[in-house]
C-alpha positions in Angstrom: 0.0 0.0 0.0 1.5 3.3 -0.6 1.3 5.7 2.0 3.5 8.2 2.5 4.7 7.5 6.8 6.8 11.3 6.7 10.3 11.8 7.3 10.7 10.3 10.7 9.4 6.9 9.9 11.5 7.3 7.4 14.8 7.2 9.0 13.7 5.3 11.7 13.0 2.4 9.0 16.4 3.1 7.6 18.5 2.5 11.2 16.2 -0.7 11.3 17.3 -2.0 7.9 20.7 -0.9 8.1 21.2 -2.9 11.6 19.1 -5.5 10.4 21.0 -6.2 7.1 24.0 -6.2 9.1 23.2 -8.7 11.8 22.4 -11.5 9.6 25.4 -10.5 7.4 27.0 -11.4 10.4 24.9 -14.7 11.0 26.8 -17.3 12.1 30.0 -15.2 12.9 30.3 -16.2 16.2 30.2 -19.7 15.9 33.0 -19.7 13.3 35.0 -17.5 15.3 34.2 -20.0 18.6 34.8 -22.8 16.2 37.9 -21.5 14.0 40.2 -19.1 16.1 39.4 -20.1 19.9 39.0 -24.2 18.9 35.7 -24.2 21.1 33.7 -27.4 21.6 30.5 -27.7 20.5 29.4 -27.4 23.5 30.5 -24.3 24.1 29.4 -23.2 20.7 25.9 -23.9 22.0 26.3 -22.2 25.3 27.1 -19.1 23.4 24.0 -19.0 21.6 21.7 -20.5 24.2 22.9 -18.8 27.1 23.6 -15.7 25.8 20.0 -15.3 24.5 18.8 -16.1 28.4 20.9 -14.1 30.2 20.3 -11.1 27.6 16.6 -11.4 28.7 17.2 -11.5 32.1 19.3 -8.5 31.6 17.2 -6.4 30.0 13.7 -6.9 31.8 14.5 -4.5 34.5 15.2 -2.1 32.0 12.0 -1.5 30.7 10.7 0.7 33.7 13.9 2.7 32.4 13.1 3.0 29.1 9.5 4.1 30.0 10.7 6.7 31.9 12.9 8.7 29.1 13.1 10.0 25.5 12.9 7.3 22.9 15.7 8.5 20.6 18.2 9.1 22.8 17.7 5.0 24.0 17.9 4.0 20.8 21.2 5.9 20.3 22.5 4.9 23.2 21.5 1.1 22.5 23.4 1.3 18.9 26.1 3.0 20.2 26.5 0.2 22.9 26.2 -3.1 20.4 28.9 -0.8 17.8 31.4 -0.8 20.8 30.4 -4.1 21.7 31.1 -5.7 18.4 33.8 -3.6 17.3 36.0 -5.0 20.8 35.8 -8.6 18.8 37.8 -7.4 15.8 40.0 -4.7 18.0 40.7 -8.4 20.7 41.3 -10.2 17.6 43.9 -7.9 16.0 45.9 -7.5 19.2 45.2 -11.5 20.1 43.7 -11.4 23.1 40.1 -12.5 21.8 38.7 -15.1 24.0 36.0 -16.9 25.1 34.3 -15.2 28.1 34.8 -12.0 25.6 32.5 -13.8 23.0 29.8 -14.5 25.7 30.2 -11.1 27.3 29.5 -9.3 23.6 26.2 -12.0 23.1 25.0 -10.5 26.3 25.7 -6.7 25.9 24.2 -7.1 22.5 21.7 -9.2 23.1 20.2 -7.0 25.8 20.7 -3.8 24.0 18.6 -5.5 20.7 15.9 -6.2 23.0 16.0 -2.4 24.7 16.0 -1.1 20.9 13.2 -2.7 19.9 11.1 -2.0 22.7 12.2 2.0 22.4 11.6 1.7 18.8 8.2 0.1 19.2 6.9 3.2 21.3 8.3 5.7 19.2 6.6 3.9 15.8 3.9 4.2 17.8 4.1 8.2 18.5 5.2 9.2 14.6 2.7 6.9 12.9 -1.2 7.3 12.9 -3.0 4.6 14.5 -4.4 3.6 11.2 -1.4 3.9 9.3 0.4 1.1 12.1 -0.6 -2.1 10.1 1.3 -0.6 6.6 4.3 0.5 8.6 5.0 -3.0 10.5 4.5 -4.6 7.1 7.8 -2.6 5.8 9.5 -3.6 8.9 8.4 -7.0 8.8 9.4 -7.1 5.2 12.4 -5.5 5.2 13.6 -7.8 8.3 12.9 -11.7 5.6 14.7 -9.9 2.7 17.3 -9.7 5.1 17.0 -13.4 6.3 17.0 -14.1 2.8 19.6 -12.3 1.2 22.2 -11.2 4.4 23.2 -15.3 5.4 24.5 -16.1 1.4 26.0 -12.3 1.4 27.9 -13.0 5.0 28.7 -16.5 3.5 30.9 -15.1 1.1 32.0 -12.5 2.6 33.9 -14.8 5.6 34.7 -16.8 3.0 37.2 -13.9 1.5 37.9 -12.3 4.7 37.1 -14.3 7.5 34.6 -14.0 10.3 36.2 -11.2 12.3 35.9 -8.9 9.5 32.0 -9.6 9.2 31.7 -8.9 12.5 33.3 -5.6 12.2 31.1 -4.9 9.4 28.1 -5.8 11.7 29.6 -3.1 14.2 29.7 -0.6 11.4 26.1 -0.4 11.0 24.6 -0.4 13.8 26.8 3.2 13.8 24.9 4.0 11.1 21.9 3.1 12.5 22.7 5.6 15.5 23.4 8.1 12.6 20.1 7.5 10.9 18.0 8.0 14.3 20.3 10.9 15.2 18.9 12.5 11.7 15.0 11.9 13.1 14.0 15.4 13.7 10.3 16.8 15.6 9.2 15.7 18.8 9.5 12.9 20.8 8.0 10.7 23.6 7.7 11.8 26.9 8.1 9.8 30.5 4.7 9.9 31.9 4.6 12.3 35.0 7.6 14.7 33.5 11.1 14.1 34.4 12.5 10.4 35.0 12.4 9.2 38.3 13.9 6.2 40.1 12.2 2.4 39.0 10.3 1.0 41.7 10.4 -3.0 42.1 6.9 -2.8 41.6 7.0 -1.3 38.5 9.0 -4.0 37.1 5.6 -6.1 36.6 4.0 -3.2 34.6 4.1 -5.0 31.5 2.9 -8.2 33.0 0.1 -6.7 34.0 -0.8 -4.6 31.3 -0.9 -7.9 29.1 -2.7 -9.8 31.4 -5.8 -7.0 31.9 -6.5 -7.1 28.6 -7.4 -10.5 27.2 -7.1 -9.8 23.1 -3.4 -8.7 24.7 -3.4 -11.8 27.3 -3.9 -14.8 24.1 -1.9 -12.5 21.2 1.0 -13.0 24.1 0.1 -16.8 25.1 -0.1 -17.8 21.3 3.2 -16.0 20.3 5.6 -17.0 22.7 4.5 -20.6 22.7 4.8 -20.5 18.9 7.9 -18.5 18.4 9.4 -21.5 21.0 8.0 -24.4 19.1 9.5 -23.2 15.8 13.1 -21.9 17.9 13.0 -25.2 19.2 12.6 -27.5 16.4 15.0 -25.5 14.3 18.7 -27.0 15.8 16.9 -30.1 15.1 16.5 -29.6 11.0 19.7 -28.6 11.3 21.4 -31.0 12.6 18.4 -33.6 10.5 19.6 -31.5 6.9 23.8 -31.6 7.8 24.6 -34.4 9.6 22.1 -37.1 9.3 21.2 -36.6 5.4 24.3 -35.2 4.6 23.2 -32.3 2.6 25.7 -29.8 1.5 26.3 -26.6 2.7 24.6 -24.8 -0.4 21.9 -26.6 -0.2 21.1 -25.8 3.2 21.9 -22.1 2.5 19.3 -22.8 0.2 16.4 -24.4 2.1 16.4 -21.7 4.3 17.6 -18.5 2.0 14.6 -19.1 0.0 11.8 -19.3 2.0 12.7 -16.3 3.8 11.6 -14.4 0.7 7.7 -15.8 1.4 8.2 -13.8 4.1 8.4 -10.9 2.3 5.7 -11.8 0.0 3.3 -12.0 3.1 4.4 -9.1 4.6 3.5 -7.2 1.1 0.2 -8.8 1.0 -1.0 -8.3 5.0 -2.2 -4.8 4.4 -4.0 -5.5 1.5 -5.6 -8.3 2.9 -6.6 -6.9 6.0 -8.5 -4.4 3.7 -10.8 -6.6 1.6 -11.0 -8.9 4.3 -10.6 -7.7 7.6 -8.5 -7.9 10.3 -9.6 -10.3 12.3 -10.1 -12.8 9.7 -6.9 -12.7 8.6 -5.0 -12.6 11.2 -7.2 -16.2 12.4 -6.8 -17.8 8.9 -3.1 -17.2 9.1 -2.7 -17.5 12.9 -4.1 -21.3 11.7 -2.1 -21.9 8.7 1.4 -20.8 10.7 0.6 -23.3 13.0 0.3 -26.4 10.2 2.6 -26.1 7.2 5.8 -27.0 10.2 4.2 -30.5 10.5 4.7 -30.8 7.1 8.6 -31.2 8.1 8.3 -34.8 9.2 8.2 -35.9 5.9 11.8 -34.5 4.9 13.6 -37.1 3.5 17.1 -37.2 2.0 17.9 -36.2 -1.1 16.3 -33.5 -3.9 12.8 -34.2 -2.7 13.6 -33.7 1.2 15.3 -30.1 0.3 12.1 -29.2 -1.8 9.7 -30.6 1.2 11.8 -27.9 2.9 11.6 -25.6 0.9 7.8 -25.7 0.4 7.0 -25.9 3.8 9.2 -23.4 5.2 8.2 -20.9 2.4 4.4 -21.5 3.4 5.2 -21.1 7.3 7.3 -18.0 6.7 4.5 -16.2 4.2 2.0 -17.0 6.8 4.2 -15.3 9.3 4.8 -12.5 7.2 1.1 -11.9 7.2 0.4 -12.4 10.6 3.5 -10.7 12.2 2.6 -7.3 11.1 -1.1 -7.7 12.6 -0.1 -8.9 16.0 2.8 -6.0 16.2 -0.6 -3.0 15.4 -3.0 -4.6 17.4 -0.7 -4.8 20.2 0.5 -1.4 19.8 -3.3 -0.4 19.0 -3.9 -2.0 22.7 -1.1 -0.3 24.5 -1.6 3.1 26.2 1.9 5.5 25.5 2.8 5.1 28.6 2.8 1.6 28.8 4.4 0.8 25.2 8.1 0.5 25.9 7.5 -1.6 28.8 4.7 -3.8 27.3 7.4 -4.6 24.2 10.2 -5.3 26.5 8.3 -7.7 28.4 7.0 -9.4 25.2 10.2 -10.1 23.8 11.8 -10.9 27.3 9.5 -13.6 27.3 9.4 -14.7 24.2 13.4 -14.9 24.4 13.4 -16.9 27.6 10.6 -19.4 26.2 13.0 -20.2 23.2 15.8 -20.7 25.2 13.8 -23.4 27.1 12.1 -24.8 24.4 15.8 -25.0 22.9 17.3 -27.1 25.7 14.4 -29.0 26.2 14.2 -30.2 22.8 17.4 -30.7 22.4 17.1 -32.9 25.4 14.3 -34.7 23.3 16.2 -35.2 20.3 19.2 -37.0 22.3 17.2 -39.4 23.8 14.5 -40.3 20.5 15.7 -38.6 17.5 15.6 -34.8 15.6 13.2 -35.7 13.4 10.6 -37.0 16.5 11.4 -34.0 17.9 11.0 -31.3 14.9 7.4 -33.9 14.9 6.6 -33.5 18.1 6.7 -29.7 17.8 4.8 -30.1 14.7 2.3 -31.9 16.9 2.4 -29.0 19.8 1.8 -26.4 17.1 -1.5 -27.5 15.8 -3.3 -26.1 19.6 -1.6 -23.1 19.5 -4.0 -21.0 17.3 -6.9 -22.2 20.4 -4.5 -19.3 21.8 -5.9 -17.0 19.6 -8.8 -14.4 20.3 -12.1 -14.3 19.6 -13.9 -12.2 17.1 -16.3 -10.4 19.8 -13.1 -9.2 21.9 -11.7 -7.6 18.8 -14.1 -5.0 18.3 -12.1 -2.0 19.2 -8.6 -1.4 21.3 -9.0 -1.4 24.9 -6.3 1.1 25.3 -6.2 4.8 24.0 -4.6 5.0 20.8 -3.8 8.8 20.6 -0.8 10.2 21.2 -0.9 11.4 24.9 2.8 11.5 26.8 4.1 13.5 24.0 6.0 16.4 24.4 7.1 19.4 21.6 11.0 19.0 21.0 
């Protein structure tokens, strides 16, 4: 749909890109670099994505009090500015050899956390410089722009630590989340104000905000319920096609760029189409048809075999899962914004992805606890199996009628 979202949306969606395309340029850096210059054990290599993930959570969910209580931009600054020094100490270690492990782990977390404080400032700024009826078109171009990126920045980062090496892709992943500062810094007009004035100290209590913001409002209480339990399910089961695709049916290293690379631009695709869609149809019965469709296509991944027909069984099924997604995404990111008073957005995202982080996390261990003992492709099935109740999650038409939070743009100050 074109609508014109003004200059401030503008660069806001150019930070997120620019970051974007660089984190999954640099997908898979880490590993390589645990793998290749510190001679980790796989273990290890695991811990570093696992537990870094966890403790980044953890880290960040006292910080959305803190980010309620201050001017958007200057967060989202701050946050960039912290995962470029972060990233750029990998290269800086490297070059002077002192890189090690615990300096790996240590960056994971820093950047982990600052990612999740980002988004949650970002959220609640979107939510301030884009009319309420124009949120649904503007998280369809981030929610496209963030599958081309899946799509294109893996095969792009691929070849580029193939020429260079991985500590050089991770310095190119520093570089733009600089930019990304620079684009925000370029954001120009008001911005979001703490409620009650100046910021003042975070109270333990307040610490549950977004908690209980979700849970009073039950559209808010079953979009949270249905995406974290599905977001884990798919985390989960997704160690397990890789290890299913690489080491049990041998595929090569192409073709699993492939099997992944690929459906990442249905993705796209859906996120084109869920504005469009929502208009002829409606937004509730969208977001249930999809909500239903997300949840079956990943069953569809018990019957990978080996060979050609196992990476086009992948290939189909992934691309219909991630379309589906693509659709949905975008209307679960408005109505929960749509839902969320002002004052409550930053928190209300941070405890979203908090949870959503953790539940991955756990769902990652636990299936890879359930793939040891049976096998990866019972347990990519068994997920499968999980993820047909999910969309029970879902709300119900006669809660959907209108937001239960105000929608206008109170806790706004002139800059």
């Amino acid at each position: 749909m074109r609508v014109d979202l003004g200059r401030s949306f503008g660069w806001l969606w150019t930070a997120y890109a620019i970051s974007t395309y660089g984190t999954w340029l640099a997908f898979g850096a880490f590993a390589l670099i645990a793998v290749q210059v510190l001679h980790s054990s796989a273990f290890a290599v695991a811990l570093l994505g696992s537990a870094g993930l966890a403790v980044a959570a953890i880290v960040a969910f006292p910080l959305g009090p803190w980010v309620e209580r201050r001017a958007k931009r200057p967060v989202m600054i701050a946050t960039d500015l912290a995962r470029f020094f972060a990233m750029a100490s990998i290269p800086i270690a490297y070059f002077f050899d002192i890189l090690t492990y615990g300096q790996l782990l240590v960056v994971s977390v820093v950047s982990g956390t600052a990612g999740i404080v980002f988004s949650a400032a970002s959220g609640a700024y979107l939510k301030h410089v884009v009319r309420s009826d124009h949120l649904l078109v503007a998280n369809g171009r981030f929610e496209g722009t963030s599958w081309v990126a899946t799509a294109a920045g893996p095969p792009l980062g691929g070849a580029l630590i193939g020429l260079l090496g991985p500590v050089v892709t991770v310095a190119a992943d520093a570089f733009s989340f600089l930019l990304s500062a620079l684009g925000v810094l370029r954001i120009r007009g008001d911005d979001v104000e703490a409620p009650g004035g100046a910021p003042t100290r975070v109270r333990a209590t307040d610490l549950l905000n977004g908690w209980r913001h979700i849970r009073g409002d039950r559209v808010l209480r079953r979009l949270f319920l249905n995406s974290v339990i599905v977001s884990g399910l798919i985390m989960a089961a997704s160690p397990l096609l890789a290890v299913l695709l690489l080491g049990q049916y041998h595929f090569p290293a192409w073709q699993y760029g492939l099997a992944f690379g690929i459906p990442a631009l249905g993705g796209f695709a859906g996120a084109r189409l869920s504005a469009p869609l929502v208009a002829r149809y409606g937004r509730y019965r969208v977001m249930i048809v999809s909500g239903w469709l997300r949840s079956i296509f990943p069953l569809g991944l018990a019957f990978t075999q080996p060979g050609v027909a196992g990476l086009i069984t992948v290939i189909i099924v992934e691309g219909l899962l991630i379309m589906c997604m693509g659709i949905f995404n975008p209307i679960n990111a408005t109505e929960r914004l749509q839902r969320t008073s002002a004052d409550h957005a930053a928190q209300v995202l941070t405890t979203w992805s908090v949870s959503s982080k953790l539940a991955q996390a756990t769902l990652m261990l636990v299936w890879g606890v359930l793939a040891t003992l049976t096998s990866p492709l019972a347990g990519i099935t068994t997920a499968g199996l999980l993820l047909l109740a999910t969309p029970l999650l879902l709300p119900q038409r006669a809660h959907m009628t209108a937001p239960e939070a105000g929608v206008s743009g109170k806790g706004v100050r002139a800059g």
